[in-house]
N, C-alpha and C positions, 0 to 999 in steps of 0.2 A: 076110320077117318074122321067120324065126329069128333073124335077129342080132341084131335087139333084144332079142328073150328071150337070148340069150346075153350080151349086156353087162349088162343091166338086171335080171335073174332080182331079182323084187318078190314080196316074200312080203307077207300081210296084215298084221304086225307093224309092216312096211317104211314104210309106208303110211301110218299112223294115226301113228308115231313122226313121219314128215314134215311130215305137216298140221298136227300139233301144234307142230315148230320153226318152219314157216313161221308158224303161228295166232301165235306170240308171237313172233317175228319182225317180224310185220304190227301188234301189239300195239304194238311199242316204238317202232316208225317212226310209230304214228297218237300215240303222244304225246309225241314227239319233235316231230311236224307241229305239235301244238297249245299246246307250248311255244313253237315261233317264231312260230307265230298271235300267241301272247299278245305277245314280243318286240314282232312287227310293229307289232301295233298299238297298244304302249305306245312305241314308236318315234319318233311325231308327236310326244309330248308329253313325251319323252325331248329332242331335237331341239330343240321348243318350247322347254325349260328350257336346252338349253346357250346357245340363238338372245341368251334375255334374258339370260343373264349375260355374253354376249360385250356386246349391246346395255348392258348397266348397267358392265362394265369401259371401252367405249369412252365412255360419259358421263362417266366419273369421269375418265381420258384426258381430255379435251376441257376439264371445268371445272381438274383441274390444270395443263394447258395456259393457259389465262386465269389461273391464279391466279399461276402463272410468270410470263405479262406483266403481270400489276396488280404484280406483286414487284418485277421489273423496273424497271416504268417509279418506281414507288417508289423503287427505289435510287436510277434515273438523276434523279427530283424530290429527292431527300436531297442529291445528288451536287451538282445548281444551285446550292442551299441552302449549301450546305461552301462550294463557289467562291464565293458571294455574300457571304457572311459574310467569308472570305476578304481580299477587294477590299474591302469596309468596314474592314475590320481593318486593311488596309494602309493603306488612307484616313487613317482615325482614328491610325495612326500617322505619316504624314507632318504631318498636323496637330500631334499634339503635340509632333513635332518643330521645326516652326514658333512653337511657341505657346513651348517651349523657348529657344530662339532668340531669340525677343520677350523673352522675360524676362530673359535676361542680356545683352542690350541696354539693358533697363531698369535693370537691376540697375547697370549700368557709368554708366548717366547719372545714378541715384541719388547711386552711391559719385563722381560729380566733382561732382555740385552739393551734395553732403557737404564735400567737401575745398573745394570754393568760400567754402561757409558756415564752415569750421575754420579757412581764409585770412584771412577777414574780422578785423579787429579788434573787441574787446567793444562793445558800446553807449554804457560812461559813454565809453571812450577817445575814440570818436569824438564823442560832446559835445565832452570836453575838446580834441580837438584843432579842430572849428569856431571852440569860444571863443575859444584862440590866434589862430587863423585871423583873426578879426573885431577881437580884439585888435588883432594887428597891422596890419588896413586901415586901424581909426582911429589907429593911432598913423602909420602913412604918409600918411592923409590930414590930420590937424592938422599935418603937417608943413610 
């Protein structure tokens, strides 16, 4: 039992200076303890809070994702529309190509039944040359 006393020689001083580092020692760890108490159990609804806002970022995720395919399918419905339009367009211009066509067909059968009518001799001429005409039957038929 000496050797203890020779490592350890504990005066009263010794002693009372100890309790007291360990007393606030034991002080700083019990509210140390009761700051992670508190953590702990502000934890759940720490947790709680991140849970929803992962839950309310993946809603938003999810309706931008549909509003990408309502976008979509919009473009590819505009996109039908452009071709549609399109093929009418091109329609409408082989028609008026056609319609084109008609017309200076017409236009050519105008300007000959023009120069038909411009051929023609006037009106009185052609009296005057029946009268001839009739003239001379009766003078070949009295003959």
């Amino acid at each position: 039992s000496s050797g203890i006393n020779a490592e350890w020689p504990l005066r009263p001083g010794d002693i009372e200076g100890t309790v007291k580092r360990l007393t606030e020692e034991n002080d700083r760890l019990n509210k140390e303890h009761e700051a992670l108490e508190v953590e702990n159990n502000a934890f759940p609804e720490i947790k709680a809070g991140f849970e929803a806002k992962i839950d309310k970022i993946n809603a938003e995720i999810i309706v931008q994702d549909e509003d990408e395919e309502a976008f979509s399918q919009l473009i590819k419905d505009r996109q039908k529309e452009a071709e549609s339009c399109q093929a009418q367009f091109e329609e409408q211009g082989i028609q008026l190509d056609e319609l084109r066509e008609d017309m200076k067909n017409k236009q050519c059968e105008i300007e000959r039944l023009e120069n038909l009518i411009a051929d023609q001799p006037p009106q009185h001429e052609v009296q005057r040359l029946k009268r001839h005409y009739h003239d001379l039957l009766d003078k070949v038929s009295t003959r």
